[in-house]
C-alpha positions in Angstrom: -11.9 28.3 30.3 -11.6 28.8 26.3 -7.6 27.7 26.3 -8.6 24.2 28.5 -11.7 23.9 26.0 -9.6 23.9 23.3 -7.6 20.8 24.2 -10.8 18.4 25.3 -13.6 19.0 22.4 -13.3 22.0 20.0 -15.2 22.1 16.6 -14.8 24.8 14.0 -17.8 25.4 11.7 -20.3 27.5 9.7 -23.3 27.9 12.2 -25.0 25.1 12.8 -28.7 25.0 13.1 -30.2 24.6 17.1 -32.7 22.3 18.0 -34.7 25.4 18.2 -34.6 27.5 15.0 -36.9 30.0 16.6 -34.9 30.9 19.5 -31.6 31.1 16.9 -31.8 35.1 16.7 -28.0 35.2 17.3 -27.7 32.2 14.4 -29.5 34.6 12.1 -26.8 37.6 12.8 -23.6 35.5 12.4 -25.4 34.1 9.4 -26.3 37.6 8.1 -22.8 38.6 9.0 -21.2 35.4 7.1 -19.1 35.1 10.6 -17.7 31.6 11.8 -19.2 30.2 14.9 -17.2 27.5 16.8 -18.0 24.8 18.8 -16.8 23.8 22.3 -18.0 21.4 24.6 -17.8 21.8 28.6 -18.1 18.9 31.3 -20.6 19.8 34.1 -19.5 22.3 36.4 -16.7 23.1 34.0 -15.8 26.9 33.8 -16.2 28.7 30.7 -14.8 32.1 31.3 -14.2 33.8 34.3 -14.8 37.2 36.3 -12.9 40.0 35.0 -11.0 37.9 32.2 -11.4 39.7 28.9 -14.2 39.6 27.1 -13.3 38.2 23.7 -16.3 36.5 22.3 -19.7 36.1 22.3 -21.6 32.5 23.5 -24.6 30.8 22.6 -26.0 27.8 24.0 -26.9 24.5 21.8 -27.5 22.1 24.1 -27.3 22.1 28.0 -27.1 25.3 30.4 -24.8 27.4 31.9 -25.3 30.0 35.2 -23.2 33.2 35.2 -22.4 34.3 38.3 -20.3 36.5 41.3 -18.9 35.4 44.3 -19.2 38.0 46.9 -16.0 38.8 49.4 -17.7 36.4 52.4 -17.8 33.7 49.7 -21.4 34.1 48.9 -22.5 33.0 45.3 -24.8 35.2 43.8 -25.9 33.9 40.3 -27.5 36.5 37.8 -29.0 34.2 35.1 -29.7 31.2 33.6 -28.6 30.4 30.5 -30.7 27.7 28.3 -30.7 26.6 24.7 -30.8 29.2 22.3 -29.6 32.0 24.9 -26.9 34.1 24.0 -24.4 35.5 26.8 -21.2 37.3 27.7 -22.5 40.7 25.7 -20.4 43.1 28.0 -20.3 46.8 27.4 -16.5 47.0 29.0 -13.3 45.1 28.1 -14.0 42.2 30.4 -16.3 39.8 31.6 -18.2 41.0 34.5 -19.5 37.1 35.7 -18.2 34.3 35.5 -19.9 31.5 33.2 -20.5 27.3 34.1 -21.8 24.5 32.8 -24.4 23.2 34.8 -24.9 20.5 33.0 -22.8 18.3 30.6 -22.9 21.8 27.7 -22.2 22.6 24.0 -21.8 26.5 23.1 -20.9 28.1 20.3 -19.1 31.6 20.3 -18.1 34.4 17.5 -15.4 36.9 18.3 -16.9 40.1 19.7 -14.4 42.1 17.8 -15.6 40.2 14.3 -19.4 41.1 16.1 -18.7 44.9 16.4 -17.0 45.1 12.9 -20.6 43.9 11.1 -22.9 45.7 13.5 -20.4 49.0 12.2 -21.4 48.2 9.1 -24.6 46.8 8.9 -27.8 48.3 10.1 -29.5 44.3 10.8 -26.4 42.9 12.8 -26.8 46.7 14.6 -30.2 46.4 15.6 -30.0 42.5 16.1 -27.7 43.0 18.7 -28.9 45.8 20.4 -32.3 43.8 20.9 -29.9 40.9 22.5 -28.9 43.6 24.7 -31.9 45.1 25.6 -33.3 41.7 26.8 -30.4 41.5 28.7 -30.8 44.4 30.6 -34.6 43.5 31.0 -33.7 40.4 32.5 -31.6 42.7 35.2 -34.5 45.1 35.7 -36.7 42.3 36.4 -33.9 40.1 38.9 -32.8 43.4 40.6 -37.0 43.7 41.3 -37.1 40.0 42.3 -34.5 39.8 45.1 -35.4 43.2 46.9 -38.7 43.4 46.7 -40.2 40.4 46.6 -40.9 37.3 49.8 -39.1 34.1 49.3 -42.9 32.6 48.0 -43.2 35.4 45.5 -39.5 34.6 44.0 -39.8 30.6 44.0 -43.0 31.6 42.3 -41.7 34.0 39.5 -38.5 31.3 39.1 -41.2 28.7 38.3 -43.2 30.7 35.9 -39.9 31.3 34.1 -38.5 28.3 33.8 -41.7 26.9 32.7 -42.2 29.4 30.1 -38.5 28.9 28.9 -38.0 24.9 29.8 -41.5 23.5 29.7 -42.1 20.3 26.9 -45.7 18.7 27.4 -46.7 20.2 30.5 -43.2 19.1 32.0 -40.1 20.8 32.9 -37.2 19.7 33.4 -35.0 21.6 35.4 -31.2 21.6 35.0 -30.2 22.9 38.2 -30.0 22.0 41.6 -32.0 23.3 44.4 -28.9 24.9 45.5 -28.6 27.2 42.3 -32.1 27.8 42.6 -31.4 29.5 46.2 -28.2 31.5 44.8 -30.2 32.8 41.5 -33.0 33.9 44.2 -31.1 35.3 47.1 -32.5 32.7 49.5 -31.3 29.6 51.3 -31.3 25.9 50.0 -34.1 25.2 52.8 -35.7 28.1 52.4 -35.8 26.9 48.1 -36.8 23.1 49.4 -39.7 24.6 52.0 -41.3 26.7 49.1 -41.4 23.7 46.9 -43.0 21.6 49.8 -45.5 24.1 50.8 -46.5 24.5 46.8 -46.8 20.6 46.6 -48.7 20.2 49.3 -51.1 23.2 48.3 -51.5 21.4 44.6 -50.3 24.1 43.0 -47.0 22.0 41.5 -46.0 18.0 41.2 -42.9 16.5 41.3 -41.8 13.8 38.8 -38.4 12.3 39.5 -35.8 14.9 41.3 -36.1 17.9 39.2 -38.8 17.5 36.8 -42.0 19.7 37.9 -45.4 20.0 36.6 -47.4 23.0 36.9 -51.0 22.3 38.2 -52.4 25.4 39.1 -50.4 28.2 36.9 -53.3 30.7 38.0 -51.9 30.2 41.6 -48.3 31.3 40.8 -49.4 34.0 38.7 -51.6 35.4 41.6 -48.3 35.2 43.7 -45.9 36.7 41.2 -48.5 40.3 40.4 
């Protein structure tokens, strides 16, 4: 959480550019804004906010990834996205935080008050529509889960996870996937063997390679895109 952060790694500064200025829309608005970003670093598996807390400030990822998620009442996990460098999250039309937020990974984020947010969107037309296009492809990315886990097979969604991530992870032909097969499962509604079967079956067929534990290489893109229409 923000209050252990504080104590391990915190550092306060002007935004600082990403490793990917193109992705850096929510750079440009603080920028715009003349806001002051800071810094916190989170250990793997390390909680950054949790369900229902209040929902005080606004995240971006630098370096690493994070997975918001709900735990159901039987204990279920059921993860809503995937958070990668240059992805802004905890945008919440309410008080509080709807998910909760973790590292997956060893993670450096950088947050903005949301009350410092609102007060420049109230009086500036660019940090207005900037955010309401962070929104928007928010809410897209709902649309498009909610499609994924009740009307697709467990092919289809392994299919459309792998067209994602290498459209959002992929560096030379390879990705590098951050999280484990058993995130994987809980972002698709399936079951870890269910997750581990797909990948086999898709290896097998040629359609993907594997190169080291979680770094995959597309071979037949066509093939996945035939599965995901």
């Amino acid at each position: 959480m923000l209050t252990q952060s504080l104590t391990t790694s915190t550092v306060a500064s002007r935004v600082s550019p990403l490793p990917y200025p193109a992705l850096d829309q929510f750079g440009a608005v603080t920028g715009h804004a003349g806001l002051i970003a800071t810094e916190f670093s989170y250990k793997k598996d390390e909680e950054i906010y949790g369900e229902d807390e209040p929902a005080e400030y606004v995240y971006q990822v630098i370096s690493g990834a994070v997975r918001s998620y709900k735990l159901l009442s039987d204990g279920r996990r059921q993860i809503g996205a995937f958070h990668l460098p240059g992805d802004v999250f905890g945008l919440e039309s309410g008080a509080s935080h709807r998910l909760a937020a973790e590292a997956i990974i060893d993670t450096t984020v950088r947050l903005v008050k949301r009350r410092s947010l609102e007060q420049a969107a109230g009086i500036d037309v660019k940090v207005a529509r900037n955010l309401w296009t962070m929104t928007a492809g928010d809410l897209r990315h709902a649309e498009d889960h909610m499609l994924l886990l009740g009307r697709k097979t467990a092919m289809e969604r392994v299919a459309t996870f792998l067209l994602e991530m290498d459209r959002r992870l992929a560096v030379a032909g390879m990705m590098a996937l951050p999280m484990c097969r058993r995130d994987i499962g809980d972002y698709l509604g399936l079951t870890l063997e269910t997750v581990s079967r797909a990948l086999s079956q898709l290896h097998a067929q040629g359609v993907l390679g594997f190169s080291g534990a979680r770094q995959i290489v597309l071979r037949n893109r066509q093939r996945l895109h035939n599965m995901d229409a």
